[in-house]
Backbone as CSV, one residue per row, in Angstrom:
resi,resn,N_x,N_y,N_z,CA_x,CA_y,CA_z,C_x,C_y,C_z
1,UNK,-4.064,3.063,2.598,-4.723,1.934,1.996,-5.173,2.310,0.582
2,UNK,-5.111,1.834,-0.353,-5.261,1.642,-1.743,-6.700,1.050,-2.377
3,UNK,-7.410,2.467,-2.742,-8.701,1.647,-3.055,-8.248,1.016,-4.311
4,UNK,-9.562,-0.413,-4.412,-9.761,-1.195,-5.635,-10.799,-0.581,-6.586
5,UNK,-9.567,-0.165,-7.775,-10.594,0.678,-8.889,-11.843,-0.310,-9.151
6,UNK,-13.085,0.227,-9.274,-14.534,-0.392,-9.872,-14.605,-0.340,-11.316
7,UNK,-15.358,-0.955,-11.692,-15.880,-0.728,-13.038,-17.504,-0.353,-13.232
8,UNK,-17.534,0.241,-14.466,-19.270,0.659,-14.370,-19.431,0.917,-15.547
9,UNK,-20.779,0.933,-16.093,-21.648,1.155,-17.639,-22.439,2.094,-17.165
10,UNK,-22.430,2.718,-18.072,-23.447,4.286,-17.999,-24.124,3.950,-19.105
11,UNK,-25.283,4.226,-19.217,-26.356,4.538,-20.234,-26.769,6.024,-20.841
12,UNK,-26.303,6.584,-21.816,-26.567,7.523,-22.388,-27.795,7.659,-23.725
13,UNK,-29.057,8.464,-23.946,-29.053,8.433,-25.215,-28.307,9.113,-25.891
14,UNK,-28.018,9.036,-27.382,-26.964,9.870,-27.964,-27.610,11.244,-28.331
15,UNK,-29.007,10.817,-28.661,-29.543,12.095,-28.917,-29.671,13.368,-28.035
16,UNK,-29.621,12.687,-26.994,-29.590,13.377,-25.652,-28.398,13.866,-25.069
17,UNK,-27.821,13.432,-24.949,-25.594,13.282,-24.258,-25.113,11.929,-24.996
18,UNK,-24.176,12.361,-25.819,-23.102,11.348,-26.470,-22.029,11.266,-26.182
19,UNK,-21.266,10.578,-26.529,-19.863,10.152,-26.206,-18.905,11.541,-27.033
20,UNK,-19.618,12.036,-28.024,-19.158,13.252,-28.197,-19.130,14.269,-27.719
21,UNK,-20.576,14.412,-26.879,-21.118,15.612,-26.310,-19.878,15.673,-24.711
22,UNK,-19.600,14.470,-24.343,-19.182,13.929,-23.241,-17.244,14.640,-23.551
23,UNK,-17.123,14.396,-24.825,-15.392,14.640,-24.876,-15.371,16.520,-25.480
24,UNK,-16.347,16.910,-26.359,-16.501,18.232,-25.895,-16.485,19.311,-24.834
25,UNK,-17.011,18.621,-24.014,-17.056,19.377,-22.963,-15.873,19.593,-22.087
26,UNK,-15.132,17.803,-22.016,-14.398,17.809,-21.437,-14.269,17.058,-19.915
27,UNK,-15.396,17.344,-19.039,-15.655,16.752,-18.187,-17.280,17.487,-17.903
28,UNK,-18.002,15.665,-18.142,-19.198,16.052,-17.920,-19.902,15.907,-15.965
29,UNK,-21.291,16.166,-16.038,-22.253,15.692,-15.275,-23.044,14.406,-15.444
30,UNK,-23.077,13.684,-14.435,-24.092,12.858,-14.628,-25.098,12.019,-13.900
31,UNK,-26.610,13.666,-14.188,-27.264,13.624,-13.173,-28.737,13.331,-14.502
32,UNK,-29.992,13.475,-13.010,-31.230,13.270,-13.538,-31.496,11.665,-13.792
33,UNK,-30.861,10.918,-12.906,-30.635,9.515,-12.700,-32.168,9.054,-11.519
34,UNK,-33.561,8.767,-12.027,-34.623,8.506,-11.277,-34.762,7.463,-10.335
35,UNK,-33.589,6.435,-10.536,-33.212,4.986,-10.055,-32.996,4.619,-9.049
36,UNK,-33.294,3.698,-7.954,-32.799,3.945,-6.701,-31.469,3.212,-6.426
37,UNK,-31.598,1.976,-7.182,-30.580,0.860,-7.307,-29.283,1.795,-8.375
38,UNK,-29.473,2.618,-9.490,-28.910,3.536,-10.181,-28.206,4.448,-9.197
39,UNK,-28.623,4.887,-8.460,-28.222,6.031,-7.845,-27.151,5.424,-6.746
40,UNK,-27.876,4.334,-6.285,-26.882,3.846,-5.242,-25.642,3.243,-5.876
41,UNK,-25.316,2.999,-7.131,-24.381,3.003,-7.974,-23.816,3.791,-8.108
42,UNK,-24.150,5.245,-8.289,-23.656,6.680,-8.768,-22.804,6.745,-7.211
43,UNK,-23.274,6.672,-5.979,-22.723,6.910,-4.999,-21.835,5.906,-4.218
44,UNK,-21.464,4.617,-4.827,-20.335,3.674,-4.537,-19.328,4.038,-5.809
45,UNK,-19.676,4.929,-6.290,-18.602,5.286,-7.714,-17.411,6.242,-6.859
46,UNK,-16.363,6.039,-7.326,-14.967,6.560,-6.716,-14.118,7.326,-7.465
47,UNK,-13.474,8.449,-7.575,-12.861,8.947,-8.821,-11.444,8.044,-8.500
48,UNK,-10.885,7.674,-10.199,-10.375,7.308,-10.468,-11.082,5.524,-11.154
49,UNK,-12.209,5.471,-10.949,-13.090,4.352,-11.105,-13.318,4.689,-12.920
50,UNK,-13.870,3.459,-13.593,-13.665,3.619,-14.984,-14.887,3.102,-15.293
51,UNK,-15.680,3.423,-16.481,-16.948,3.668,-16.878,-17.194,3.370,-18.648
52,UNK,-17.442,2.080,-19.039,-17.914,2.401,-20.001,-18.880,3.110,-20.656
53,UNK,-18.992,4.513,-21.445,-19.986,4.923,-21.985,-20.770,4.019,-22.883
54,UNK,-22.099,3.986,-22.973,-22.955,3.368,-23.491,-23.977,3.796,-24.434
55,UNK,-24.243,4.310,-25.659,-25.047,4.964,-26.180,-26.293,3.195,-26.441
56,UNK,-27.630,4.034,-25.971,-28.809,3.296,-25.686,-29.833,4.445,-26.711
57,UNK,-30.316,2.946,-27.302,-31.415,3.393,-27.925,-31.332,3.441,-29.430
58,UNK,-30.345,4.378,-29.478,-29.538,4.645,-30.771,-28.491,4.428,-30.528
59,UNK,-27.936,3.260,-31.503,-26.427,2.554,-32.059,-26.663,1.527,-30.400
60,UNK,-26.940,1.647,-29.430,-26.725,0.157,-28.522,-25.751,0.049,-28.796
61,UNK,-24.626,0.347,-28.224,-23.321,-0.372,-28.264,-22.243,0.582,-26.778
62,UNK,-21.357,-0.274,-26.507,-20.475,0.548,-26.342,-19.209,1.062,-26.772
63,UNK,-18.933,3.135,-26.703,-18.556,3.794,-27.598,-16.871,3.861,-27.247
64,UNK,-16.980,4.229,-25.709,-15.994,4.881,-24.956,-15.549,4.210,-23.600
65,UNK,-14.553,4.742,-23.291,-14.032,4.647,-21.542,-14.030,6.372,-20.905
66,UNK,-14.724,6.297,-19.946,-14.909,7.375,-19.210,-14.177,7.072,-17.721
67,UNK,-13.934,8.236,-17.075,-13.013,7.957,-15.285,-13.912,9.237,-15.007
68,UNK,-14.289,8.756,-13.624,-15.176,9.200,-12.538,-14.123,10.258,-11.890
69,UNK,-14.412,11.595,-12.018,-13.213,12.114,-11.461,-14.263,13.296,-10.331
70,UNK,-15.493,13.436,-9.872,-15.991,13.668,-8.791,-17.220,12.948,-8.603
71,UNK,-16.963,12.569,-7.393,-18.297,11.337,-6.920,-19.284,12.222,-5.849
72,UNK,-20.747,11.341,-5.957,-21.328,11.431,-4.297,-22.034,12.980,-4.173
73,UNK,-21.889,13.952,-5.872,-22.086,15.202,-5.511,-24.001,15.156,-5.940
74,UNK,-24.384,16.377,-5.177,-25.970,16.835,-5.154,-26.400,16.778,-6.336
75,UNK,-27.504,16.400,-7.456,-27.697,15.713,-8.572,-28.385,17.997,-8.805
76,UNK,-27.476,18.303,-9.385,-28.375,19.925,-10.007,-29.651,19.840,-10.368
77,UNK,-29.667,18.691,-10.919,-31.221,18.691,-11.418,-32.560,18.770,-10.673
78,UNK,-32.402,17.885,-8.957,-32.919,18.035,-7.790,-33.103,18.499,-6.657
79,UNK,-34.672,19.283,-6.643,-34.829,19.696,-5.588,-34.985,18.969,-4.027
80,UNK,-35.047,17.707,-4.098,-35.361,16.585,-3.096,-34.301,16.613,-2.523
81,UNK,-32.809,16.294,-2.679,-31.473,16.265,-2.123,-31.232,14.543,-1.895
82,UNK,-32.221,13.852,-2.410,-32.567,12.456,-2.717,-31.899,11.855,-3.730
83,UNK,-31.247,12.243,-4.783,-30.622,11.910,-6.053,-29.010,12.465,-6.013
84,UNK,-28.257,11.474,-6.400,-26.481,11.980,-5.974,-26.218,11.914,-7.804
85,UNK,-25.065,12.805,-8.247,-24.336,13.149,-9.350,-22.828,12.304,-9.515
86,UNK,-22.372,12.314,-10.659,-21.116,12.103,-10.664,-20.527,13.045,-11.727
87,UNK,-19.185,13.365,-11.702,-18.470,13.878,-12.860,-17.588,13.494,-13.455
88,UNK,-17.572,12.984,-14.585,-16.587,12.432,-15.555,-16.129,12.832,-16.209
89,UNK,-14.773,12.578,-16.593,-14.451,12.837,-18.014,-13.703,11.738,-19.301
90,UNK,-13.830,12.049,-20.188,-13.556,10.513,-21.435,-11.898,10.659,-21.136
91,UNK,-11.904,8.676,-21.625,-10.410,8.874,-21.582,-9.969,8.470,-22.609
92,UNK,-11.068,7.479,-23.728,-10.845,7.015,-24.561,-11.642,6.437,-25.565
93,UNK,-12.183,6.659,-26.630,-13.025,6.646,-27.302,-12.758,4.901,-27.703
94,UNK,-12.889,4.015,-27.642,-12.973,2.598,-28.279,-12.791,2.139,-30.030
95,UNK,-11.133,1.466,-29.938,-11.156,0.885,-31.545,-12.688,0.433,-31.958
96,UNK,-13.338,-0.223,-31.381,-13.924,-0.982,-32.269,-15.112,-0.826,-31.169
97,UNK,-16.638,-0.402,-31.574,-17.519,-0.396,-30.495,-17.977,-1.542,-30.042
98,UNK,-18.797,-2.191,-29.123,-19.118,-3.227,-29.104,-20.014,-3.289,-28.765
99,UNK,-21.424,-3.947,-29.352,-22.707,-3.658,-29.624,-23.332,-4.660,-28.484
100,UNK,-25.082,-4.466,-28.783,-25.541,-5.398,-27.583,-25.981,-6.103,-28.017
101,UNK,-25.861,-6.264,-29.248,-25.860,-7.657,-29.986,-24.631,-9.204,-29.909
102,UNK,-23.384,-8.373,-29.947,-22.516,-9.008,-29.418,-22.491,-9.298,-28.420
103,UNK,-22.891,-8.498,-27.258,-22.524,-9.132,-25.710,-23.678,-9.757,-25.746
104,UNK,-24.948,-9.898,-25.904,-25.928,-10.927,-25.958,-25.259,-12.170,-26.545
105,UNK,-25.069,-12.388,-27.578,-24.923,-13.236,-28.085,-23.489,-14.493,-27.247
106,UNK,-22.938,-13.666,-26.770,-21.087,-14.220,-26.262,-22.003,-14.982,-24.556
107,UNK,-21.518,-15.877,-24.509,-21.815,-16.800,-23.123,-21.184,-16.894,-21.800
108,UNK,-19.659,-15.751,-22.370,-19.298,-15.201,-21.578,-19.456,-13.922,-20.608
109,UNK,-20.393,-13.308,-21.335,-21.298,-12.428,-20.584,-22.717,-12.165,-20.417
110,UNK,-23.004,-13.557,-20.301,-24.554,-13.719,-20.207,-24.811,-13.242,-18.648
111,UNK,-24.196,-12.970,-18.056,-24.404,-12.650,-16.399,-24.146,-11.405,-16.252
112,UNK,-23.773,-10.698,-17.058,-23.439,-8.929,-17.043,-24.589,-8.631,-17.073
113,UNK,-24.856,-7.408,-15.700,-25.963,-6.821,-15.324,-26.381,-6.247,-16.391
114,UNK,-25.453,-4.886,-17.549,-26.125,-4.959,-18.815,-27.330,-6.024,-19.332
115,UNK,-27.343,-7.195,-19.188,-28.444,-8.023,-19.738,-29.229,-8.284,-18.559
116,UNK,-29.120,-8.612,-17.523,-29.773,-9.369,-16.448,-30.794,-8.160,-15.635
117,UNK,-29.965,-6.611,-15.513,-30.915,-5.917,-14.966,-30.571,-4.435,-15.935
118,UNK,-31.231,-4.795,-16.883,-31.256,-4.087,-18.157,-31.670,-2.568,-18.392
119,UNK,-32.713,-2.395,-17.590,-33.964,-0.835,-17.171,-32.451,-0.043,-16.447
120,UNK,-31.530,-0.791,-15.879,-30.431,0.164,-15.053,-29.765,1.002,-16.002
121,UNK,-30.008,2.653,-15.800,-29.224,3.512,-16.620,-27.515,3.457,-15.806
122,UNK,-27.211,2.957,-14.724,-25.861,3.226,-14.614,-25.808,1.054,-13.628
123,UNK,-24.616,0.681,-14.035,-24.729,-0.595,-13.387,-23.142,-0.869,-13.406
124,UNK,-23.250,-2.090,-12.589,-22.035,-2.877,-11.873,-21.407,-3.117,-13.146
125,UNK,-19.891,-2.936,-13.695,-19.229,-4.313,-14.404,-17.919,-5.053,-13.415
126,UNK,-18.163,-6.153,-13.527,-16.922,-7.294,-12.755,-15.817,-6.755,-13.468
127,UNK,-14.718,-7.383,-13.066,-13.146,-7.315,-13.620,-13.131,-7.869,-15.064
128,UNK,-13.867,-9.111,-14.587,-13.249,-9.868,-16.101,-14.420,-9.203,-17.163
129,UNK,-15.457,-9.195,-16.712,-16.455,-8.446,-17.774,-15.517,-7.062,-18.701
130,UNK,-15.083,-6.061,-17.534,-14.355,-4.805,-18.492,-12.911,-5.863,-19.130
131,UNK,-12.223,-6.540,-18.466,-11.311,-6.778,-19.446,-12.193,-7.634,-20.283
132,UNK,-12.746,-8.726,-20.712,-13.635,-9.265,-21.625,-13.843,-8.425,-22.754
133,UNK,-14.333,-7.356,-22.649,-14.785,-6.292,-23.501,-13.967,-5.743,-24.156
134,UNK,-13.327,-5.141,-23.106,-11.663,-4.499,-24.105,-11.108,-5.274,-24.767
135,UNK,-11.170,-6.709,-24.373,-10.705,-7.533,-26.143,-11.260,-7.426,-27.039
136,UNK,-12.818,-7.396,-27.219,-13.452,-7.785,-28.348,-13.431,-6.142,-28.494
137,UNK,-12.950,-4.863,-27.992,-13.216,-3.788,-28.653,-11.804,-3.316,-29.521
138,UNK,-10.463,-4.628,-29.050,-9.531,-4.160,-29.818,-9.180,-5.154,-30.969
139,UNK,-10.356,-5.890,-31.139,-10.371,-6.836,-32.734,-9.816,-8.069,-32.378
């Protein structure tokens, strides 16, 4: 049986982990997620599942496409065993970023959890939401 790839937004600060720091490495971590609704995201995540990176805070926009290539693992950062990890790596840095000014503004994604449940460092995207996006990120 053939899973159905997901989609997902990660929240990064840049100052903190960037979309650079993220393709340096090669394949990152991505733990220290306090969230409960977050986390239970991190652990319906599937490798081969695709991830827009998100730099928050500084530049708000999104930078990149990231793929989930280990799920469901023990968050290093925690001693509780309460918090799950994922590991990614970039697959593609984005022509054109696309800010959260733009997706605010477009009426076509006034229902993207990005806006609706906003405090979420990692969240749901629908089908048409990631393709939606990838248009306006290729002009």
């Amino acid at each position: 049986m053939t899973k159905i790839k997901s989609y997902w937004l990660m929240k990064s600060e840049p100052d903190a982990y960037s979309w650079d720091d993220l393709v340096a490495e090669g394949e990152g971590t991505w733990d220290g997620v306090r969230n409960y609704t977050a986390r239970n995201n991190l652990r319906a995540m599937q490798p081969g599942d695709q991830v827009f990176f998100y730099h928050s805070n500084i530049g708000v926009e999104i930078v990149g496409i990231a793929e989930i290539t280990a799920s469901n693992i023990p968050d290093p950062t925690d001693d509780t065993g309460r918090w799950s990890a994922v590991k990614l790596k970039p697959v593609r840095k984005l022509a054109r970023t696309v800010t959260l000014k733009e997706i605010k503004a477009d009426p076509a994604l006034a229902d993207m959890d990005l806006l609706t449940k906003f405090r979420l460092s990692v969240s749901a995207v629908k089908p048409s939401e990631w393709d939606y996006i990838l248009t306006l990120a290729e002009g």
